[in-house]
Structure formats: structure tokens, C-alpha cells
N, C-alpha and C positions, 0 to 999 in steps of 0.2 A: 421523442425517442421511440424507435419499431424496437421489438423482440422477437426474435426466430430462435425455435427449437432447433437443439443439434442433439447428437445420439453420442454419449462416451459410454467408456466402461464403468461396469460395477465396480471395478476396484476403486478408478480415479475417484466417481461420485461418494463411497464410503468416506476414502480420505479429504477430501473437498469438504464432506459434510461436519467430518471430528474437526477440522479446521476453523471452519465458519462458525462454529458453534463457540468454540474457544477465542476467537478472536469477536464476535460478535457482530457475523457479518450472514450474508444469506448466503445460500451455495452459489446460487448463479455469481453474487457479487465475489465470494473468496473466487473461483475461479478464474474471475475478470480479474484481479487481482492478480493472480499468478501470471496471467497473460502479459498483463501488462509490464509486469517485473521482468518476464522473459523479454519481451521485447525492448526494455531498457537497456537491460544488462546485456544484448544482442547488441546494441548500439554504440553501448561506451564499454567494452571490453577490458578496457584498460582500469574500469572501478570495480572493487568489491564489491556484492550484493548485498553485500550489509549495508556496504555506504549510500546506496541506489536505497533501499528500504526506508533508511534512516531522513533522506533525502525528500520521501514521498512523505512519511512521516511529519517531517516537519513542516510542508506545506497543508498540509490536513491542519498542525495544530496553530500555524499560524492567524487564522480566525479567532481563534479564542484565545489571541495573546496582545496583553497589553503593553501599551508603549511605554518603553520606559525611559524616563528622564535622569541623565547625570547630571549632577549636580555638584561642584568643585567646591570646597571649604576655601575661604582664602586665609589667609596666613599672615 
């Protein structure tokens, strides 16, 4: 993976920064973040951005989720 600098403003990088910090993420990565979220939710217009967040979310948390097995009583 390469990395190239780019120039934003001080305000964005301020808020970027309270973000990253709170979510636990780096500033470059929150803003990849947002980007990404913007270009999701450019894509399926028709979904919530909640539901897109919720979405990215769960595939994050799907590594550390165990399978789970149902199991019928019988009767």
C-alpha cells in the first residue's frame, strides 16, 4: 500500500482529529472512513447512512464472531 500527502483545511483536520480520537481510529484512517462512507452512500442513495455504517460495521465485526449453532429440542 503507497501513501501521498494531501492538503485540507484546519477546520476539517480539527474535526477529523475529535473524531478519530473518539472512535479510535487515526486521522488519516477517520477520514478514509468518511470517504468511504461518502462514496457508499453516493452509490446506493436509496439506503440510510445509518444503515451503510451499520453495514461496514458489521463486517468489521464479523471476524471476531462466533458461529453459532441451533439446536432443536425434540418433543
Amino acid at each position: 500500500m503507497s501513501f501521498h500527502s494531501i492538503k485540507i483545511e484546519d477546520e476539517l483536520y480539527t474535526v477529523a482529529k475529535r473524531h478519530a480520537i473518539a472512535e479510535h481510529r487515526s486521522i488519516s484512517s477517520q477520514i478514509g472512513y468518511w470517504a468511504k462512507l461518502d462514496k457508499l452512500a453516493s452509490e446506493n442513495q436509496d439506503l440510510p447512512v445509518t444503515f451503510i455504517k451499520d453495514i461496514l460495521l458489521a463486517q468489521n465485526l464479523k471476524e471476531d464472531a462466533e458461529l453459532f449453532e441451533y439446536r432443536a429440542e425434540q418433543i
